[in-house]
N, C-alpha and C positions, 0 to 999 in steps of 0.2 A: 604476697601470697606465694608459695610453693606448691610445686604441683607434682605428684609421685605416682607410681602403679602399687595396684594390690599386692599379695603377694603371689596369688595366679597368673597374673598380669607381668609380672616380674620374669619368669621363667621362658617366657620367648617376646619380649616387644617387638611390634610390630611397626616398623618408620614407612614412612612413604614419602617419594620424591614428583615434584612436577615441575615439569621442563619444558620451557617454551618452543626448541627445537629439537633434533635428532643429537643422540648422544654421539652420532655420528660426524658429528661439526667438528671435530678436533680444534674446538674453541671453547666458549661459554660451558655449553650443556655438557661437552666432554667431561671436561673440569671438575665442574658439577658430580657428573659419575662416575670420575675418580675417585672424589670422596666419597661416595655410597659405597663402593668396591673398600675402600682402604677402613669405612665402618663396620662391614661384613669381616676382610680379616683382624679388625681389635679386639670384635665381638665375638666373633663366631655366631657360634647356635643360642646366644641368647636374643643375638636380633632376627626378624623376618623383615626383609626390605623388599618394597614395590614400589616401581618408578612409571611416570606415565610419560612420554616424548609430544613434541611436536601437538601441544595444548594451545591454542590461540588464548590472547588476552582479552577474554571476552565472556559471553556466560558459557559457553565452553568451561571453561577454569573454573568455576563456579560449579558445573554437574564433577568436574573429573575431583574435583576438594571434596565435596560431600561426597562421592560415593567413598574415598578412603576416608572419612569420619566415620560413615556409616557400615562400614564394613570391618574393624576392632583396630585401625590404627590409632596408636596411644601418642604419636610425635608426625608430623608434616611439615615437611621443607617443602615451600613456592619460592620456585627460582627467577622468578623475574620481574622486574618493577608492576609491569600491570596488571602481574595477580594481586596487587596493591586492599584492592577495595572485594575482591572474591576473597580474602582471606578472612578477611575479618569478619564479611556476610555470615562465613561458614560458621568462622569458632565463636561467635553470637548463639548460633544455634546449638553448638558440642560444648558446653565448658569443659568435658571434663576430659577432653581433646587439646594437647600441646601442641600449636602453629606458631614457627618458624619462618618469616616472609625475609626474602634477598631484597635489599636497594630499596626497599619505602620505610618510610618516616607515620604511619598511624599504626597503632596500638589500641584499639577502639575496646577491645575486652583482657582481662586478667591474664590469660591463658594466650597471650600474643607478644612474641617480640620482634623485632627486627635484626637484621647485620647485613653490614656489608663490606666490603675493603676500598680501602683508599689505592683505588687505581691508579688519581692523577697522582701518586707519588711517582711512579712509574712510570707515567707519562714525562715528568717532567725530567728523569735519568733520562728515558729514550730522547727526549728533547735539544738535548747538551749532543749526542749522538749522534742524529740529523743534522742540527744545524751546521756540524761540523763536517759533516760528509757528505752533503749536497753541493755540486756545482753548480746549481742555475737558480742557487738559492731560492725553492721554491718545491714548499712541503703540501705533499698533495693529499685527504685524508677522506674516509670514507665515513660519513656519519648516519646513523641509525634513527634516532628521535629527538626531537630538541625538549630532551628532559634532563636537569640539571646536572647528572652524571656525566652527561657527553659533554656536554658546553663546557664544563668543568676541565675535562678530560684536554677538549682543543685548547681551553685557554693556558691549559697547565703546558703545553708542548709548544705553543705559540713562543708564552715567556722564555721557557728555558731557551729556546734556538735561537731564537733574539739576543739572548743575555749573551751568547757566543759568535753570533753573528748578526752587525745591524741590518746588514740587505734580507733577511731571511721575508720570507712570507707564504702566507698558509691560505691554501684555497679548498674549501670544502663542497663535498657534494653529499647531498642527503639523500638517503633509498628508503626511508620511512618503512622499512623492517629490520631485525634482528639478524636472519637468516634467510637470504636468498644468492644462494651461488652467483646467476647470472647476473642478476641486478649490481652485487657487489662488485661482480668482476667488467662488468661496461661502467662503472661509476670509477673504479681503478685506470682503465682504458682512455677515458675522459680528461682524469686529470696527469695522466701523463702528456693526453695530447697537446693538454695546457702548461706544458711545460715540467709539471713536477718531475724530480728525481730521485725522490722516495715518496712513499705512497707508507700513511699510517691508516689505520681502522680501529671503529670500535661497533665493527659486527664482528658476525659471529662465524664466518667459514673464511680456511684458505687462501679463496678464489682470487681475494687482493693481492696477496704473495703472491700467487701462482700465475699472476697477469707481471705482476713486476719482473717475476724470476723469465720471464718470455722476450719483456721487452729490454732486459737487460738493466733496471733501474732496482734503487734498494727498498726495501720493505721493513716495519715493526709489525712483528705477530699481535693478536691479541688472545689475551685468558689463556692461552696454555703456547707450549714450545709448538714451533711452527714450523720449524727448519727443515723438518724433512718432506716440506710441500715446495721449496724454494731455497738450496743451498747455498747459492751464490747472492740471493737476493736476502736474506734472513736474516738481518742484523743485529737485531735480539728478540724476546717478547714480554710482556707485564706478563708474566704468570700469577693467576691467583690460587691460592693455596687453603681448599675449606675443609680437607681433611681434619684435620685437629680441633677445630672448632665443631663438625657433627660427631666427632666422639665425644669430646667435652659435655656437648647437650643432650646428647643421645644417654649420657653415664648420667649427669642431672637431673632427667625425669627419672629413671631408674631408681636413682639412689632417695628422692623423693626431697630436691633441694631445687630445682627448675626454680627460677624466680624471671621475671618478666625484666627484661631488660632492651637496651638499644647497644649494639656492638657496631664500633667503626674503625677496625685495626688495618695496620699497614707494613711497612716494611721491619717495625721494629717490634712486629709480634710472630712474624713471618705470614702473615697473610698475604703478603704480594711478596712476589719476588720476581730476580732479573733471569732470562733464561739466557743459557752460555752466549758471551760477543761474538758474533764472526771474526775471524782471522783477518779478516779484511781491513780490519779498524785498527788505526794506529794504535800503538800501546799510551801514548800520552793521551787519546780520546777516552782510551778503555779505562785510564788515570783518571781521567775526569768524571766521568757516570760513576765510576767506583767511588771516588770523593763525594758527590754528588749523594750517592746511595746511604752511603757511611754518615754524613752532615745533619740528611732527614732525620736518619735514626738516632743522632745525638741530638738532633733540635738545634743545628747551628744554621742548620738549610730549613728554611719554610717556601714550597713554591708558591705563594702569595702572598709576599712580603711586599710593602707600598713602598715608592707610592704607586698605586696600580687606580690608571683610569680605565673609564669604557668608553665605547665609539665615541661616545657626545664630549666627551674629554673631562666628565664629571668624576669627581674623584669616589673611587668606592671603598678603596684602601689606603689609610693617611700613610706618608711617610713615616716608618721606623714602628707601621702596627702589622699585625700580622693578620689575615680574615681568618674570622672563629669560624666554628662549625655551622652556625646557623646560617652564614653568608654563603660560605661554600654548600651547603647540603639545599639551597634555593639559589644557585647561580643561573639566573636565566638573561645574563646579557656579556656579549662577546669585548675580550680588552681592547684598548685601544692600537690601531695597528693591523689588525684583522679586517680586513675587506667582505661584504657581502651581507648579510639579514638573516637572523634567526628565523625559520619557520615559524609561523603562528600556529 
C-alpha cells in the first residue's frame, strides 16, 4: 500500500520528530536533529518540521505521538527503540498518518515502517582500533539496556579486538538509561579504575570521552563526532548518518509512493560512518580499520562470521556461516570470552 498527501497537503508537509533526550547530547538525539535540520534545507518551505526532546519511553511517548497525529502531521519519526509499541498504538488510531519508528522490529499497521543502521559495523572497525591501542588490554564500555542493539554492539567490538589481540577483554557496566551525564560518567570512572584503557559507549552524552580525556586513557564516541569533547582522548566515533534517508521518506509521502518497509543500512549505503582517526594511531592501525571498513562494504569482512560460540560454549554461528539478520536483530546472549551476565 502507498501512502501520499493531497494536493493541499502537498504545499507545506508537516514531519514531526520525537527524541528520547536533548538534541543537546551531541550524541544520538543530536544526530537525529541533524537530519531534521539537513531535511529543512533539501526542503525548504515545502516542509514544516516539529521535534519534541527528552520524551521518556513510556506513556509519555504515547501522549507526545498523538498529539502530532492529531495536530496535521502527515510523516513521524520516533527515535528510539521504546517508542517501539507507543508507535504503532498511535498509527492504529491515524491511518492516514505516515510512522517512521528507529531500531524496532513491529510493523502492527500499513502506515508503519521501521529503520535503523548497522552500528556494530562500526563497532567492529572501532574494535581492530582498541584492541590494538590498549596496554593493559582491557576495553572498558558503557552500556545502556540489554536490548539486542547493545549486546550486539559489545559483542561486535569484543570479536574484532580479539581477532587482533588474544589477551584483550571487555568489562561492561550498565546505567540502564540512554542519557545521563553523571551516571555515564561514574560508569566510565569505574571502569578505568578496573583497569580499562579505553572506555567505549553506547549512550548517548560526552561525559564517557570527557572522563577518559581527564584521566588520560582513549575513548570511542558514539552516534556523532565527539572529539571536540575529548582531543587527546577521541579515537574515532560510529557516526550515524540519517539525513538522506528522512529526505528520501519525507519526498516518498510527498510524491505519494511511501510503501511500508523495514530498512537496515550500513557502511555501504552510508548510513554509518567512521569520524576522522586521531593522529595518535599508527598509520598501519589506521590501515587496518580502513581495510576493515572497505571488506564490510565488499562483503569480504562479516563481523559475525563462525565459528562464534556463547558463554556456555554452545555453538551459535557454524564455522564458514555467517549470522543472518534474524540472529543478529535478537542477539540477546554475550560470545564466548566475555566475562559477566546480561541484565534481566
Amino acid at each position: 500500500m502507498a501512502f501520499g498527501l493531497s494536493a493541499a497537503a502537498q504545499a507545506q508537509m508537516k514531519v514531526g520528530f520525537v527524541y528520547v533526550g536533548p538534541i543537546g547530547d551531541h550524541g544520538w538525539n543530536y544526530q537525529h536533529h541533524q537530519g531534521l535540520l539537513q531535511l529543512k534545507r533539501a526542503l525548504g518551505s515545502k516542509v514544516k518540521t516539529t521535534h519534541v526532546e527528552k520524551v521518556p519511553e513510556n506513556a509519555d511517548a504515547t501522549r507526545v505521538i498523538t498529539k502530532l497525529a492529531s495536530t496535521g502531521h502527515n510523516l513521524i519519526f520516533t527515535t528510539s527503540f521504546g517508542y517501539m509499541n507507543p508507535t504503532n498504538k498511535v498509527a492504529k488510531r491515524f491511518p492516514k498518518v505516515t510512522f517512521e519508528h528507529a531500531t524496532g522490529y513491529k510493523r502492527l499497521s500499513p502506515n508503519v515502517s521501521t529503520y535503523s543502521a548497522r552500528f556494530y559495523e562500526g563497532r567492529y572497525v572501532a574494535g581492530k582500533i582498541v584492541g590494538k591501542m590498549t596496554k593493559t588490554n582491557t576495553i572498558g564500555y558503557v552500556a545502556s539496556f540489554p536490548i539486542p542493539e547493545v549486546i550486539r554492539g559489545i559483542n561486535a567490538t569484543y570479536l574484532s579486538a580479539k581477532s587482533v589481540n588474544p589477551k584483550i577483554k571487555i568489562k561492561v557496566v550498565w546505567v540502564s538509561t540512554w542519557y545521563d551525564p553523571g551516571k555515564e560518567a561514574d560508569a566510565a570512572k569505574a571502569l578505568i579504575d578496573q583497569g580499562a584503557d579505553v572506555i567505549m559507549q553506547h549512550t548517548d552524552s560526552p561525559a564517557p570521552l570527557q572522563v577518559a580525556e581527564k584521566r588520560g586513557v582513549y575513548a570511542v564516541g558514539q552516534a556523532s563526532d565527539m572529539r571536540n569533547f575529548g582531543k587527546k582522548a577521541h579515537l574515532t566515533a560510529i557516526v550515524n548518518n540519517w539525513a538522506p534517508y528522512y529526505v528520501a521518506r519525507t519526498k516518498a509521502v510527498m510524491d505519494g509512493n511511501w510503501k511500508q518497509q523495514n530498512t537496515w543500512h550500513g557502511f555501504k549505503e552510508g548510513m554509518v560512518k567512521m569520524a576522522p582517526y586521531n593522529s595518535a594511531i599508527p598509520a598501519g592501525v589506521v590501515k587496518l580499520a580502513e581495510d576493515t571498513r572497505k571488506g564490510i562494504i565488499a562483503g569480504t569482512i562479516h563481523p559475525f562470521e563462525g565459528e562464534i560460540r556463547d558463554q556456555a560454549g554452545k555453538v551459535r554461528i557454524p564455522a564458514g556461516k555467517r549470522a543472518d539478520d534474524g540472529l543478529m536483530a535478537g542477539m540477546n546472549f554475550y560470545v564466548q570470552g566475555i566475562d559477566g551476565t546480561i541484565p534481566k
